[in-house]
C-alpha positions in Angstrom: 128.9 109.1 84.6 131.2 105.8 85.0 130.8 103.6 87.6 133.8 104.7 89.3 132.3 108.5 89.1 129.1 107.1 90.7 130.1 105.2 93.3 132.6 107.5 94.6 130.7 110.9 94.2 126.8 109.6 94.9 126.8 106.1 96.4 130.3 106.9 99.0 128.0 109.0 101.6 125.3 106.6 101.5 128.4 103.7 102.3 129.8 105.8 104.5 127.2 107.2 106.4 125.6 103.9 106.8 128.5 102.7 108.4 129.1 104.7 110.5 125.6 104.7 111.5 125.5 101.1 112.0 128.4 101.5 114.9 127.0 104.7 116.7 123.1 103.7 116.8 123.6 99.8 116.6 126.9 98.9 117.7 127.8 97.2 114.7 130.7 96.2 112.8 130.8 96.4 109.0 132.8 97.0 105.9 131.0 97.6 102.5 132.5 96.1 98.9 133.7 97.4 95.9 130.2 98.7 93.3 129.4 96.5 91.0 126.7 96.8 87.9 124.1 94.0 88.9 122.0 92.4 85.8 118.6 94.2 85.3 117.0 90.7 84.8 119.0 89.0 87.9 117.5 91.8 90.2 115.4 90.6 92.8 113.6 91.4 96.4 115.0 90.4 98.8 112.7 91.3 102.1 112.4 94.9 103.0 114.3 98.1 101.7 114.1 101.9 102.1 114.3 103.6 99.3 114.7 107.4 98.3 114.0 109.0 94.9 116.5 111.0 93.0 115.8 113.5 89.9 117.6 115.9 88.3 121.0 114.8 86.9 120.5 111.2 87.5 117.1 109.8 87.6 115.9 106.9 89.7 116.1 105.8 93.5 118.8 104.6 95.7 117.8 101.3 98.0 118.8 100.4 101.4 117.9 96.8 100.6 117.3 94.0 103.6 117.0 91.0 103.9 114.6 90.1 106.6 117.5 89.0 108.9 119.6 91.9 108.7 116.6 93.9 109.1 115.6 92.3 111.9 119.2 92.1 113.5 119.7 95.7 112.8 116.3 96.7 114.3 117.0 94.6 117.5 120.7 95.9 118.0 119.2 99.6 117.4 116.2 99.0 120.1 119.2 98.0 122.1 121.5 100.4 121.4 119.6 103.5 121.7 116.8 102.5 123.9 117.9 100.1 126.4 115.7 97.4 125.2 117.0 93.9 125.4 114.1 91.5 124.5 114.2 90.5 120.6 112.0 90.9 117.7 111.3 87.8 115.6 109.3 89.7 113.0 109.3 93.0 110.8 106.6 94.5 113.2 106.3 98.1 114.7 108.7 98.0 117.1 111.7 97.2 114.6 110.0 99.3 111.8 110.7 102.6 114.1 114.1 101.4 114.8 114.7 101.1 111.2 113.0 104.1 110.3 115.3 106.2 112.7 118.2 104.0 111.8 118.1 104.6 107.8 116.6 108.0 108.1 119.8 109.3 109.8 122.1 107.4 107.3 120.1 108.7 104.6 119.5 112.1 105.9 123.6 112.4 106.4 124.2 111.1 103.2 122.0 113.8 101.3 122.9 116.7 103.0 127.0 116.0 102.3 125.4 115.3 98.7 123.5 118.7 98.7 126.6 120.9 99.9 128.2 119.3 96.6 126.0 120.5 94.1 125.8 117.8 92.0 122.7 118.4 90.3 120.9 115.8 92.1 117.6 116.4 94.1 116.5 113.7 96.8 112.6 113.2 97.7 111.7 112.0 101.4 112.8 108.0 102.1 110.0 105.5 101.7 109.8 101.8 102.6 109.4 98.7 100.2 107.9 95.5 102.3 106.4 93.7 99.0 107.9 92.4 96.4 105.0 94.3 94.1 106.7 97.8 95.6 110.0 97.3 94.3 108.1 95.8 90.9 107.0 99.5 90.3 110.4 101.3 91.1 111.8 99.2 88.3 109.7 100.9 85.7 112.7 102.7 83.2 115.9 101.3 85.1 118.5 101.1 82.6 121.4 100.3 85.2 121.6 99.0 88.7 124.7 99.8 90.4 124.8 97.7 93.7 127.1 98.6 96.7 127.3 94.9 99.4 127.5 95.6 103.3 128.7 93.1 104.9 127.8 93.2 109.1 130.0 90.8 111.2 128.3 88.1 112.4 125.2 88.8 111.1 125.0 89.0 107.3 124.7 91.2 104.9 122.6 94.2 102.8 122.8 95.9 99.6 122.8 99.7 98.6 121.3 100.0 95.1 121.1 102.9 92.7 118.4 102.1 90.4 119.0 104.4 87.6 116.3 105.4 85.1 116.5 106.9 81.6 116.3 110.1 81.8 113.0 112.1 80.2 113.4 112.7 76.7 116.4 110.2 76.1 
């Protein structure tokens, strides 16, 4: 599948969903780039990242990938947006962990659905978070390609969706 194919039929939901999750449950503004391929040996951590396995007709895992500030200012504005709460977090504790957790698991969970009804041969396992560098260390294992989508948030920063994808079994 060319990059083109992959950003538009796989990665698109993900962008879009994320988007428009990041105005309804956060009030925030944001526009995502163009995908690019990103260098296998460039790759880094950057801070915190949900990620969610995919098998079937493309092996790997697709990253919601923080850096600690976004995280944090996307946690906050959720707390705030949803909850009413107006004091800040200064640290990736509990409070903005659950915020993040409902955050990206509604992106995510909206992305895979519309990705389902498609049928394009791709099954998704249940998100999971990366908070050490060592966690994203493992997921690396077999990537071939890294297809990276940036997010940019006004006046905050920005995030990455990654598709880490692995060789398939038997190739």
């Amino acid at each position: 599948m060319s990059l083109s194919d992959l950003h538009q039929n796989i990665l698109q939901p993900f962008v879009d969903e994320t988007l428009t999750c990041l105005v309804d449950m956060a009030s925030m503004s944001a526009y995502a780039d163009e995908a690019e391929r990103e260098s296998l040996d460039q790759f880094k951590f950057h801070g915190f990242a949900v990620a969610v396995k995919t098998h079937g007709s493309l092996n790997g895992y697709i990253l919601m990938h923080h850096y600690f500030e976004t995280a944090l200012a996307i946690g906050n504005q959720v707390r705030q947006a949803l909850l009413g709460i107006s004091e800040t977090e200064s640290k990736i504790e509990e409070p903005i962990i659950e915020a993040l957790e409902e955050f990206s698991n509604t992106a995510i969970g909206l992305a895979t659905r519309h990705l389902a009804e498609e049928d394009h041969g791709i099954q998704f396992e249940p998100p999971f978070f990366l908070v050490a560098p060592q966690d994203l260390s493992k997921l690396m294992q077999g990537v071939v390609d890294i297809i990276t989508v940036p997010v940019h948030i006004e006046n905050v920063g920005r995030f990455y969706l990654n598709y880490l994808l692995q060789e398939k079994a038997g190739d």
